[in-house]
N, C-alpha and C positions, 0 to 999 in steps of 0.2 A: 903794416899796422893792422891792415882788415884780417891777414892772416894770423896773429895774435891774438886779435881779441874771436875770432872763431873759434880758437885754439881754448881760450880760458873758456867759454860759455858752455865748452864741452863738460872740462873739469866742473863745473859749478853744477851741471847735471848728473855727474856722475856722481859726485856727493853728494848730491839731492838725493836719487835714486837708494843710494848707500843707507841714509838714515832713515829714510821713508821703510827703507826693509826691514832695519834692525828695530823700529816702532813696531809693526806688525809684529815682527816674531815675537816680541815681548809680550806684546798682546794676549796673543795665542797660549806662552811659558805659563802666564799670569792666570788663563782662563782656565786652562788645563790643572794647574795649583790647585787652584778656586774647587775646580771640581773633584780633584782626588782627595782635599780637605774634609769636603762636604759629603765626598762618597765614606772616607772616615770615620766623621763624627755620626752618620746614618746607621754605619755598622754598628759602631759602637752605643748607641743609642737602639739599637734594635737588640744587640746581646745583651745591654741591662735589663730591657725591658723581657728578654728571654729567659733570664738568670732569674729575675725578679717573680717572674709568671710560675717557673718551675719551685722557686722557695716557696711561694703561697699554695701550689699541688701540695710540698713536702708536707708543712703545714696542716693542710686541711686533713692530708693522711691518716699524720700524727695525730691529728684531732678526732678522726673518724674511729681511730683503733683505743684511744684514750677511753670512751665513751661505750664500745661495742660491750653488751651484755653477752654472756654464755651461761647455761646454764648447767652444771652438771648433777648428780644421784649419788649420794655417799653408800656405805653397804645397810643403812637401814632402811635404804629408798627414800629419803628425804632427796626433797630438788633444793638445789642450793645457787643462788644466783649472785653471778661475780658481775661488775660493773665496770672495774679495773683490777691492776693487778696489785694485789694488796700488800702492804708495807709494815701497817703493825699488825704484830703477830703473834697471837696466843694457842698455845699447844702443850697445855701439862702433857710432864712425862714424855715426850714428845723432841724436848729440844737441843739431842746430840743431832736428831735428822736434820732441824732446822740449822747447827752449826757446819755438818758438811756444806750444805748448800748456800752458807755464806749469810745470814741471816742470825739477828740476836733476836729473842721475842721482847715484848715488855714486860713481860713477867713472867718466872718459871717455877715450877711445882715444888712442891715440898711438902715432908711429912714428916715428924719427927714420931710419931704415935706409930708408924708401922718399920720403923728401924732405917727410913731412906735416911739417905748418906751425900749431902752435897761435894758432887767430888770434880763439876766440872768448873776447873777454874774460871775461864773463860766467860761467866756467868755470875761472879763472884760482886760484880756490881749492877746486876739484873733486881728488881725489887720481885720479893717472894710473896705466891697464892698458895696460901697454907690450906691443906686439906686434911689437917689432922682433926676437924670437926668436921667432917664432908666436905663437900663442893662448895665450893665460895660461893658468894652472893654474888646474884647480878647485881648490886650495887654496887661492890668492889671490882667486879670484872669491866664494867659500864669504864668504870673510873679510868681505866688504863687506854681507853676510847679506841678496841680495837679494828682493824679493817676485817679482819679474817676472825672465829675460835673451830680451832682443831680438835676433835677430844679421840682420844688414844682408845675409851673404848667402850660400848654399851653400854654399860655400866656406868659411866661418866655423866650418860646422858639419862638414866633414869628419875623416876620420879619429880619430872617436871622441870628437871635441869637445863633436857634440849628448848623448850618450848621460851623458856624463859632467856637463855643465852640468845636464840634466835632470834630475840626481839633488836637485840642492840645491835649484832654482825652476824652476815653468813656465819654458821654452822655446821661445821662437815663431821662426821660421825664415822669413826672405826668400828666396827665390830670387836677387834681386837687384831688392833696397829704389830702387836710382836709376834705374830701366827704367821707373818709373812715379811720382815724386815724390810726385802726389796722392795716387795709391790706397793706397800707403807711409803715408803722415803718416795720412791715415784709417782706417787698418786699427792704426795705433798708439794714434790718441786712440779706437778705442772699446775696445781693450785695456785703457784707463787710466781711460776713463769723462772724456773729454775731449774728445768728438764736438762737441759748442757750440763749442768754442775751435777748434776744427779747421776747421769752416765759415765760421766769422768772418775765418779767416787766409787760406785757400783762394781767399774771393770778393773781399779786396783780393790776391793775387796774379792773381789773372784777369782782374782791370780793367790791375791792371800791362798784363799779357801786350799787352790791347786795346790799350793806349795806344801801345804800344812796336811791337807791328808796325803802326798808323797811320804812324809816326814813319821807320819803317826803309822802309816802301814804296814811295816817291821816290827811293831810293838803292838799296836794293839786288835789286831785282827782274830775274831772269836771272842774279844775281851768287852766286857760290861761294865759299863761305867753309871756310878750315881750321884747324883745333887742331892744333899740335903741343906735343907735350910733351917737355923734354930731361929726360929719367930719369934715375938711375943704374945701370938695368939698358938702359938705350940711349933712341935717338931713337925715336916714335913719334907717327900720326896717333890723334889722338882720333877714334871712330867716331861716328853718331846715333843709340844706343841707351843711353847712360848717363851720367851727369855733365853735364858744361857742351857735350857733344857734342847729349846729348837733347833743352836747353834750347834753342841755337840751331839746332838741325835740325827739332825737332818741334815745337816749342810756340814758336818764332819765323820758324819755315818758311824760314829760310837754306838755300841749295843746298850739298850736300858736293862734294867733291873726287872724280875718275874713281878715286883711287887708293883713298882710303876705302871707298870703297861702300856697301854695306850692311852692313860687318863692324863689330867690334868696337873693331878697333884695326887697324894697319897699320905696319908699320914701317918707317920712313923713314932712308933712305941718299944720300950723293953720285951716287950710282947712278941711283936711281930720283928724285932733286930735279929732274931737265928733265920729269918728267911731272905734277910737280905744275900744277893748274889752275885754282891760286884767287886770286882776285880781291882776295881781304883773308885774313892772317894775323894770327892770336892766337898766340903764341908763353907759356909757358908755361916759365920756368925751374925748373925739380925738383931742381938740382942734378945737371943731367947733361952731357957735353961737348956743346961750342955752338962746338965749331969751323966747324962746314957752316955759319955764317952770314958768318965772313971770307972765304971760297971766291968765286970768279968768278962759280960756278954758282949760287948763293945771288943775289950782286948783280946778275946780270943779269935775274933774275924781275921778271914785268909787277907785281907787286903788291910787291917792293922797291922797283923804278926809281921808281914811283908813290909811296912814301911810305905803304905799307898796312899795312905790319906793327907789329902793337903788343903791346909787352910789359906781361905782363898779369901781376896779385898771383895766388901759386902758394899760395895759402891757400883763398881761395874759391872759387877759377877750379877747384878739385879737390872743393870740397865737397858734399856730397848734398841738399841740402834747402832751405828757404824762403828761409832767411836769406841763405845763397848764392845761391842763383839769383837773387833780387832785384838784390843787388850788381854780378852777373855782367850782367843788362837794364840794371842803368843804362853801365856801362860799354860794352858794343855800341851802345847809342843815340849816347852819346857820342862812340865813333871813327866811327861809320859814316854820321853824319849832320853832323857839324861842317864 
């Protein structure tokens, strides 16, 4: 019996021993839990609070750059001060450049007094600043509550124009916006924070340019070519310093006429049609008298008798920017290479 009951006391120890261990460990499982829980919810509570810190830097960024002033010098040396990057946007004359770059203005130019021709559709629900009585009122421009006004060209801004525009929005001033097409559209998209879309448009116009004097090279090399335009303030030659003048004179290397020159414009008479010297005419109807083309003098020119003269759309053939001038290349490829 004594050896029996020695025998259980062990067993009763030994299971003691047993539970008492498997307490601890659990102990221990439970503490360690405890702790990788806690070390969890600390991580995680520290990358909110990291996530959180770095959206309020973003934030403040974005608020920093919202607010940053620049100030830039249009070409008549006015300083002109941006605050942000402005959204509405006024630029007679101006706004085939503002459609490359992806921008509608609030209002676009019009004139029915000097023969303009609304030809871009995209525009077609734009409300119109009529300057067929001059430059609109700063009451009417006011009214369209611009952020930015663009004007195309010195002349825009005379006689008290800039000073008054100036009051309501920056005012940046061309000398004359179609003397330089590119430098124009680029000096407008960084105006507008539109430089990428500017470059993008730029370098398919440039390939244009390449392909199109490949194309004209065979035909018109030595050859003179002329703009006339019939007005309603009279007949005149388009010069190589602006408009559809600059694009085939400078940037498709077409020869001008002895009467053009190096001028701006020239005006053309029954008088002075035996001196004209060109080889191919772009005729340009604006709604001005086009009698000098039934005349003798008219028909007997080498580029009549030939079949050279082509009447051309008085929409784009006048207009400033991308979207014309492309029009304007494909249409000379066409007469002067068929």
């Amino acid at each position: 019996m004594l050896r029996l009951w020695v025998k259980r006391e062990k067993s009763w120890k030994t299971l003691f021993s047993v539970l008492l261990s498997c307490v601890i460990l659990g102990g221990l499982l439970a503490g360690c839990g405890a702790k990788i829980e806690g070390g969890n919810a600390a991580s995680e509570q520290q990358n909110s609070t990291g996530e959180a810190k770095a959206s309020a830097e973003a934030a403040k960024g974005s608020s920093n750059e919202a607010i940053e002033e620049r100030i830039v010098t249009d070409d008549l040396g006015h300083e002109v001060k941006l605050s942000a990057t402005p959204k509405r946007v006024i630029a007679p004359y101006l706004e085939e450049s503002l459609l490359k770059l992806g921008v509608i203005p609030v209002a676009r130019y019009s004139n029915a007094k000097d023969g303009h021709v609304d030809w871009l559709s995209e525009l077609d629900d734009v409300p119109i600043l009529d300057f067929a009585a001059g430059m609109p009122s700063p009451e009417v421009v006011m009214s369209y509550e611009p952020d930015i006004i663009i004007l195309h060209t010195e002349t825009f801004a005379a006689n008290g124009a800039y000073e008054s525009y100036a009051k309501i929005a920056p005012t940046y001033v061309f000398k004359n916006a179609s003397g330089n097409m590119e430098k124009s559209l680029t000096t407008i998209a960084d105006l507008l924070g539109k430089s990428a879309e500017a470059d993008t448009a730029l370098q398919a116009y440039r390939e244009k340019i390449k392909d199109a004097k490949e194309k004209l090279s065979k035909t018109t090399e030595n050859k003179k070519v002329a703009i006339i335009r019939f007005a309603p303030k009279g007949v005149n030659l388009m010069g190589g310093n602006y408009l559809a003048g600059y694009l085939l004179h400078q940037e498709l290397g077409l020869g001008k006429t002895t009467l053009v020159g190096d001028a701006n414009s020239a005006n053309l008479s029954l008088e002075v049609l035996p001196q004209l010297d060109a080889d191919y005419i772009f005729a340009i109807n604006q709604g001005g008298d086009r009698s000098m083309m039934d005349s003798p003098i008219w028909k007997s020119m080498p580029a009549v008798k030939q079949g050279h003269v082509y009447e051309v759309d008085n929409g784009y053939w006048l207009g400033s920017g991308l979207i014309a001038y492309e029009k304007i290349i494909d249409d000379v490829v066409r007469f002067l290479t068929k």
